[in-house]
VOBA-1610 file (N, C-alpha, C; in pm, whole numbers, padded with zeros to 5 digits, always signed):
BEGIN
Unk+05007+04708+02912Unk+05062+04576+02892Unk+05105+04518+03025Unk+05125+04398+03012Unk+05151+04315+03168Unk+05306+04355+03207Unk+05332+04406+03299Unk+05476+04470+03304Unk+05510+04418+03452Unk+05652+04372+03407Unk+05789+04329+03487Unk+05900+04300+03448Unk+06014+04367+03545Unk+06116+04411+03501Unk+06158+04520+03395Unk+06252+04442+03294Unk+06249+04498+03167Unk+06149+04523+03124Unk+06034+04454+03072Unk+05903+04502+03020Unk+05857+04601+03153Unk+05847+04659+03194Unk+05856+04755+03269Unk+05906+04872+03193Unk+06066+04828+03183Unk+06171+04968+03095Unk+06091+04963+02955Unk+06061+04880+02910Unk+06014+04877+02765Unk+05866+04941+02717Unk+05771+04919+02872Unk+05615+04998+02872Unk+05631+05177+02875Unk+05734+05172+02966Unk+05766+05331+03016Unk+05798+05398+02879Unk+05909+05328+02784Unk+05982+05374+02686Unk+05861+05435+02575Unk+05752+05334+02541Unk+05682+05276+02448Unk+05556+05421+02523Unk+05533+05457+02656Unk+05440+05517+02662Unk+05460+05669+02622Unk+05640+05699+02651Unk+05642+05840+02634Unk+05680+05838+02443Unk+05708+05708+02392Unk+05714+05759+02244Unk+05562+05817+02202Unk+05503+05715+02283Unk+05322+05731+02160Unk+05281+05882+02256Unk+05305+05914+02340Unk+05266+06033+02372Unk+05335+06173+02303Unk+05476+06144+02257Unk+05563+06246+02187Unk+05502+06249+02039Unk+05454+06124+01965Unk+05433+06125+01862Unk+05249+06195+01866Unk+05211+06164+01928Unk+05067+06218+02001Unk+05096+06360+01977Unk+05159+06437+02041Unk+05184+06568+02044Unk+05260+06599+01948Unk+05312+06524+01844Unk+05345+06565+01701Unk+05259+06599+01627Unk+05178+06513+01609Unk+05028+06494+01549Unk+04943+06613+01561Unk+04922+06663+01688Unk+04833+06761+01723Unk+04933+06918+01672Unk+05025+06899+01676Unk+05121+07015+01668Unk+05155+07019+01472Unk+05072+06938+01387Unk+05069+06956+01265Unk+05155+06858+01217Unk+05217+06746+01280Unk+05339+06679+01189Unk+05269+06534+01165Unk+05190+06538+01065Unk+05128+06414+01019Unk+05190+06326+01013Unk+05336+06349+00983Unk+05376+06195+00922Unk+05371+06111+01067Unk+05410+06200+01182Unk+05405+06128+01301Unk+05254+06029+01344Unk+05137+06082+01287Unk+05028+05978+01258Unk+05067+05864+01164Unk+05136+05863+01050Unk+05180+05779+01004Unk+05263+05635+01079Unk+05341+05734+01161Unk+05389+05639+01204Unk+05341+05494+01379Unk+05234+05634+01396Unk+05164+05608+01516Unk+05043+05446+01430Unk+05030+05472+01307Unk+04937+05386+01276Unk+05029+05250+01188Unk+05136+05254+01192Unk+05236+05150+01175Unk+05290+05069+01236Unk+05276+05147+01382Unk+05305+05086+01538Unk+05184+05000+01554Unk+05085+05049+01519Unk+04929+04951+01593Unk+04852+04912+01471Unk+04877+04910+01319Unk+04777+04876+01227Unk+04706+04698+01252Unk+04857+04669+01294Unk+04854+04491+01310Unk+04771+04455+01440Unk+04787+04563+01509Unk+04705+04495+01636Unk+04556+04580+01640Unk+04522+04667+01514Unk+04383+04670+01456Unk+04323+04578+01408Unk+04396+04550+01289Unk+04398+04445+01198Unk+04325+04313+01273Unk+04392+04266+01391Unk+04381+04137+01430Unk+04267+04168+01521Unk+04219+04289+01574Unk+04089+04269+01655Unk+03966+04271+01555Unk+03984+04342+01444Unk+03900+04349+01317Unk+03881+04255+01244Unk+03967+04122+01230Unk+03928+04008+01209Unk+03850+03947+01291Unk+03918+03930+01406Unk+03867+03853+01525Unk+03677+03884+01557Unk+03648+03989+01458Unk+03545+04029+01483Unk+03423+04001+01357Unk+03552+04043+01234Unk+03416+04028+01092Unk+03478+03894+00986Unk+03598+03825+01075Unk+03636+03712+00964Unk+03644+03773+00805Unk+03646+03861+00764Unk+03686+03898+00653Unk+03728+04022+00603Unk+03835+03960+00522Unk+03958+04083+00492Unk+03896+04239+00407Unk+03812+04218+00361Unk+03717+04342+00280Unk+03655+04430+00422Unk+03616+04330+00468Unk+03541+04400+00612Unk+03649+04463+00708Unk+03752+04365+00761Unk+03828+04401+00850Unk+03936+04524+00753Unk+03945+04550+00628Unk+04028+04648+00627Unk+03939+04777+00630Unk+03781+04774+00593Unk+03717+04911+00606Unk+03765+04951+00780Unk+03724+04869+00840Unk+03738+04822+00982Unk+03866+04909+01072Unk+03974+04862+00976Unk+04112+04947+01024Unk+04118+05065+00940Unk+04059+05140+00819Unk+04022+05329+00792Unk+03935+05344+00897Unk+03824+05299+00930Unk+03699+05399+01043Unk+03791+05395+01149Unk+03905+05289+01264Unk+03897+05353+01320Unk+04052+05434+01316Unk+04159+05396+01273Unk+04217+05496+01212Unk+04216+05669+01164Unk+04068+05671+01108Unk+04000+05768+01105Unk+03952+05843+01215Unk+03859+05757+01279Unk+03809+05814+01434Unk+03926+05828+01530Unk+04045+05761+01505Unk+04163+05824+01597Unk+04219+05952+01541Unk+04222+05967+01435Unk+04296+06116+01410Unk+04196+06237+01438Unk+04040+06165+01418Unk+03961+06318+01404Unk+03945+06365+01601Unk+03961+06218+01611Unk+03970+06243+01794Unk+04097+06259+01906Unk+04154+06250+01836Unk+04315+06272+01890Unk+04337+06381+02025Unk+04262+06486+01960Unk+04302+06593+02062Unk+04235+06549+02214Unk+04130+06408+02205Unk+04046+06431+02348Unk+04151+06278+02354Unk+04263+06235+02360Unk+04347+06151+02436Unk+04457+06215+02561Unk+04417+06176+02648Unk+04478+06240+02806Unk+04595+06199+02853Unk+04599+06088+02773Unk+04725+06028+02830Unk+04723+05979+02969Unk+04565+05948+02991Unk+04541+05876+03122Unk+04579+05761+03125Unk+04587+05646+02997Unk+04603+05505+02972Unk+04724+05566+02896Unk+04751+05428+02842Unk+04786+05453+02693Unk+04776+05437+02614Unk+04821+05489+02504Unk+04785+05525+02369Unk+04703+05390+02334Unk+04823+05293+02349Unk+04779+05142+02297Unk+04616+05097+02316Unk+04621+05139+02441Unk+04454+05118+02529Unk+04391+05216+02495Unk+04429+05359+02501Unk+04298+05431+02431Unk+04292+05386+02254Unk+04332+05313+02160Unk+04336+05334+02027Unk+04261+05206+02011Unk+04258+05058+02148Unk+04195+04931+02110Unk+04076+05006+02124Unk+04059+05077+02244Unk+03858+05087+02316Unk+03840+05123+02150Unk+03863+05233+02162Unk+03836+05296+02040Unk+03779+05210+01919Unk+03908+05134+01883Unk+03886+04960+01806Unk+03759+04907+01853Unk+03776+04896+01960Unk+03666+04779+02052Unk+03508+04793+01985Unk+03450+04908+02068Unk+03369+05052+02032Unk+03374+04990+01908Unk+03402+05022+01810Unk+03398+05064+01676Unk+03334+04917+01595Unk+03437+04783+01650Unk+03347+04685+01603Unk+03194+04613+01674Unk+03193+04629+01830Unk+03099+04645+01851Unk+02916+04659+01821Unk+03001+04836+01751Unk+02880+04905+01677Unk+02841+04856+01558Unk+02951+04785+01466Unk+02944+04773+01344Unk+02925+04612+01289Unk+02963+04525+01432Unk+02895+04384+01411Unk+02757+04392+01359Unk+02715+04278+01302Unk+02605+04263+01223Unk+02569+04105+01296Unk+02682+04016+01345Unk+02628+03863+01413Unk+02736+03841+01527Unk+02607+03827+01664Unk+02670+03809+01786Unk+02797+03715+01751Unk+02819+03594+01708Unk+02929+03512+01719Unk+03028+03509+01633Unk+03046+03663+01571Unk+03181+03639+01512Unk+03325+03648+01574Unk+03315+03660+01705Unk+03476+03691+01766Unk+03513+03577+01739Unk+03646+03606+01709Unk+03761+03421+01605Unk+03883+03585+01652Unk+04012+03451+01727Unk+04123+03520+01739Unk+04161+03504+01547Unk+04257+03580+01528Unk+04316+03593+01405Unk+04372+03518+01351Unk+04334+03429+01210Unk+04425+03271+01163Unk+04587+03311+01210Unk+04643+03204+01261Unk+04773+03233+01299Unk+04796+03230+01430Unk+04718+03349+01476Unk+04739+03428+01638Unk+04785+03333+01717Unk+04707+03186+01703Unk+04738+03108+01841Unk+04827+03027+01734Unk+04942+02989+01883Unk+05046+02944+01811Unk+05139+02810+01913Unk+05144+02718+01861Unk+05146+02624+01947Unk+05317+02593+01943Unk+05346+02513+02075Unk+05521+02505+02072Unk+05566+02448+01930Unk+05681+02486+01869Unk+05716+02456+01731Unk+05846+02359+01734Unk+05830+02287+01806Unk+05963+02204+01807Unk+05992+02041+01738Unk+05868+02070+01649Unk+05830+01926+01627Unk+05825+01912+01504Unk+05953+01775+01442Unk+05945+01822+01303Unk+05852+01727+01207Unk+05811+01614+01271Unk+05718+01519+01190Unk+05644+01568+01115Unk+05574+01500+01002Unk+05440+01550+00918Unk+05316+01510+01022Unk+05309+01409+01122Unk+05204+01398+01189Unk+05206+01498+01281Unk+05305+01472+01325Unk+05296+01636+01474Unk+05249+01736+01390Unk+05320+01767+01283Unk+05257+01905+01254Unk+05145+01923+01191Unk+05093+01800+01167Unk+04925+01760+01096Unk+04847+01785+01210Unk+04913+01716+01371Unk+04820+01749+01458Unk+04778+01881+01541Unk+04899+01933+01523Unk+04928+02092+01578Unk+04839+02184+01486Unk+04811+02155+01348Unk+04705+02239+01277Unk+04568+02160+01310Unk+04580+02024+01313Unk+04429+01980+01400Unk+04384+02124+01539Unk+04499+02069+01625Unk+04485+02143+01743Unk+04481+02323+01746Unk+04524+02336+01645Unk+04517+02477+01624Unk+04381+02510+01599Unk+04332+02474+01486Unk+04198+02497+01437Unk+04041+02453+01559Unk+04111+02327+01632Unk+03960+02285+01717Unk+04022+02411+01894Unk+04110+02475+01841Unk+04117+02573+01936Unk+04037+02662+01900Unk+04065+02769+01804Unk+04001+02860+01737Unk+03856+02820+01717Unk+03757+02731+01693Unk+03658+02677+01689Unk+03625+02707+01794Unk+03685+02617+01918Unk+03654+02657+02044Unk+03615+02778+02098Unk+03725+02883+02067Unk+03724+03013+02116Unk+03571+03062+02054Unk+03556+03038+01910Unk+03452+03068+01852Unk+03289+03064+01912Unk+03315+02907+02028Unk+03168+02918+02030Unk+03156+02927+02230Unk+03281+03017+02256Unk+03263+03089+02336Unk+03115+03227+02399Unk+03102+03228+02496Unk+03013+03376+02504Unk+03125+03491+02443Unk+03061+03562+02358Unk+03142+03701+02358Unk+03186+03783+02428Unk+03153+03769+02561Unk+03230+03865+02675Unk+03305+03767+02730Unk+03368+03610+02742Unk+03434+03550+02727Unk+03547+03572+02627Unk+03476+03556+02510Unk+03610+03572+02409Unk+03706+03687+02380Unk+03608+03791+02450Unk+03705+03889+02400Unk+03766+03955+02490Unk+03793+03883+02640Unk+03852+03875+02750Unk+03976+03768+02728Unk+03964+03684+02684Unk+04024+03607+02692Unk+04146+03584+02562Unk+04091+03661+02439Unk+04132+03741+02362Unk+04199+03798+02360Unk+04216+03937+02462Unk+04266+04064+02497Unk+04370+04007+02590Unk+04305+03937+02686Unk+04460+03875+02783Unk+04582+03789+02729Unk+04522+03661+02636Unk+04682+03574+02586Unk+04690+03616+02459Unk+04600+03674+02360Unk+04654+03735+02213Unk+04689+03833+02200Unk+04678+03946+02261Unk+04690+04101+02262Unk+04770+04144+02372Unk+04775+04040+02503Unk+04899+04097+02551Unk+04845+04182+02659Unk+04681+04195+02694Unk+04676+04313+02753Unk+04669+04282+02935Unk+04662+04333+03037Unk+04633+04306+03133Unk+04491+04334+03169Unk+04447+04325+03282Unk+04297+04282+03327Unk+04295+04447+03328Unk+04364+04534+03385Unk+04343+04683+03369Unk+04324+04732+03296Unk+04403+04664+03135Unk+04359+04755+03030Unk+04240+04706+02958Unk+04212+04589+02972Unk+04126+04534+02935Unk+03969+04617+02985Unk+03991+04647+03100Unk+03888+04697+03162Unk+03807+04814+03122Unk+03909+04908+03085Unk+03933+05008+03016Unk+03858+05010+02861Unk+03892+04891+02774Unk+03907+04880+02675Unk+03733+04848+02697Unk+03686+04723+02748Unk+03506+04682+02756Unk+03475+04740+02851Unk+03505+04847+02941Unk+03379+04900+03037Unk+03393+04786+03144Unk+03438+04670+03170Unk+03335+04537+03242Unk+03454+04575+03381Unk+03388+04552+03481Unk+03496+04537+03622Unk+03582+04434+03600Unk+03711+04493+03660Unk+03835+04387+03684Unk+03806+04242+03700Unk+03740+04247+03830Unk+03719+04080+03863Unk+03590+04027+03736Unk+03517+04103+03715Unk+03421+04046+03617Unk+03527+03982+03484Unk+03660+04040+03448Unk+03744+04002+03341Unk+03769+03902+03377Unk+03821+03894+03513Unk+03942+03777+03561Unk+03792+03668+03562Unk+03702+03655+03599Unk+03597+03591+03614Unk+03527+03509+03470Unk+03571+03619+03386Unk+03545+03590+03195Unk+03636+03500+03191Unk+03768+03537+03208Unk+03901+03461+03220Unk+03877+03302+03222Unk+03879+03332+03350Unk+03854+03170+03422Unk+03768+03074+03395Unk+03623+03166+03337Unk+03579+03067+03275Unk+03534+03003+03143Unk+03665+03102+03061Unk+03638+03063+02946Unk+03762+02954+02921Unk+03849+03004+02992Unk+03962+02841+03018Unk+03937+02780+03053Unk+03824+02718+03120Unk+03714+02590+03211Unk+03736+02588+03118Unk+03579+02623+02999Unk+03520+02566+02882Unk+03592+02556+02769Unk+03664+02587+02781Unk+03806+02556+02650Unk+03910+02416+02668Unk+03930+02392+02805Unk+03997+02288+02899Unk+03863+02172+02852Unk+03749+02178+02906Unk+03670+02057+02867Unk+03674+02038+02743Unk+03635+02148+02665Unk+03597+02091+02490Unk+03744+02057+02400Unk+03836+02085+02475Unk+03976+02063+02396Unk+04041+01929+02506Unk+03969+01875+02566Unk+04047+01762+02653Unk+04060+01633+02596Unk+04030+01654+02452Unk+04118+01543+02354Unk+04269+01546+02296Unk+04232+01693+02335Unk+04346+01693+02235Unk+04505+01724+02271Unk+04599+01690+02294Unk+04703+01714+02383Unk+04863+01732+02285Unk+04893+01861+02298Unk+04997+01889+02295Unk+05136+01876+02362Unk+05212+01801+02296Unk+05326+01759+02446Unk+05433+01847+02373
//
């Protein structure tokens, strides 16, 4: 995760829990998988949408890899973390199991615009603007979207990201940049104040 300061104290905290509960797991105490998959179901959940738009699909989506994390558990090193080895994993998993290049869509909701506005038009336009966002993102390249994805919805940094698709650092920051070009032109109607 992108760390400073406190989020710093809070990455450190967060890396030696999932590693203690890691070594619960392997040491026979299941429920500690339980709880390891309570910590991250939601941030399965939301890459498994982002991928098959539907809830039948995206919940087989979160058992396989749920599944493929417990049967693989023992080969996690604790080189990353948990968080980052359990998305690739995610990543990987929908990848293989897409069926149409253009389904990456961040998760209904995910993007979330300032909420300070109490009109029925503001907030008529803020779901305008919400939706011709998500559209947007939609008819992104896929190694765009799911860079760009991983950085403002998921929180992740260009390192873990890297990790997560295989693609070089600057090739992310490079996805980055230019999928906020093409998001900046096709959304330059629409303005949020």
């Amino acid at each position: 995760m992108k760390t400073d300061g406190k989020r710093s104290d809070d990455a450190a905290h967060i890396l030696r829990r999932d590693k203690a509960l890691v070594k619960d797991v392997l040491h026979g105490k299941t429920e500690s998988f339980a709880t390891l998959m309570s910590l991250y179901v939601k941030r399965v959940q939301a890459l498994g949408f982002s991928f098959f738009r539907n809830p039948t699909d995206t919940e087989d989506f979160v058992q396989d890899v749920f599944l493929k994390v417990y049967r693989h558990l023992e080969s996690f090193r604790g080189e990353s973390s948990f968080a980052t080895w359990l998305t690739r994993i995610a990543y990987n998993t929908a990848i293989n199991t897409r069926t149409r290049a253009k389904d990456v869509l961040p998760l209904e909701g995910e993007i979330e615009l300032p909420s300070s506005i109490d009109t029925p038009e503001e907030t008529q336009l803020r779901r305008f603007t919400r939706e011709a966002v998500q559209e947007a993102v939609k008819e992104l390249p896929d190694q765009y979207a799911v860079c760009l994805i991983f950085y403002f919805f998921h929180d992740f940094s260009y390192e873990e990201i890297a990790i997560i698709t295989g693609f070089p650092v600057n090739t992310i920051k490079s996805h980055i940049f230019r999928a906020k070009k093409i998001l900046r032109q096709k959304l330059k109607d629409y303005s949020v104040q």
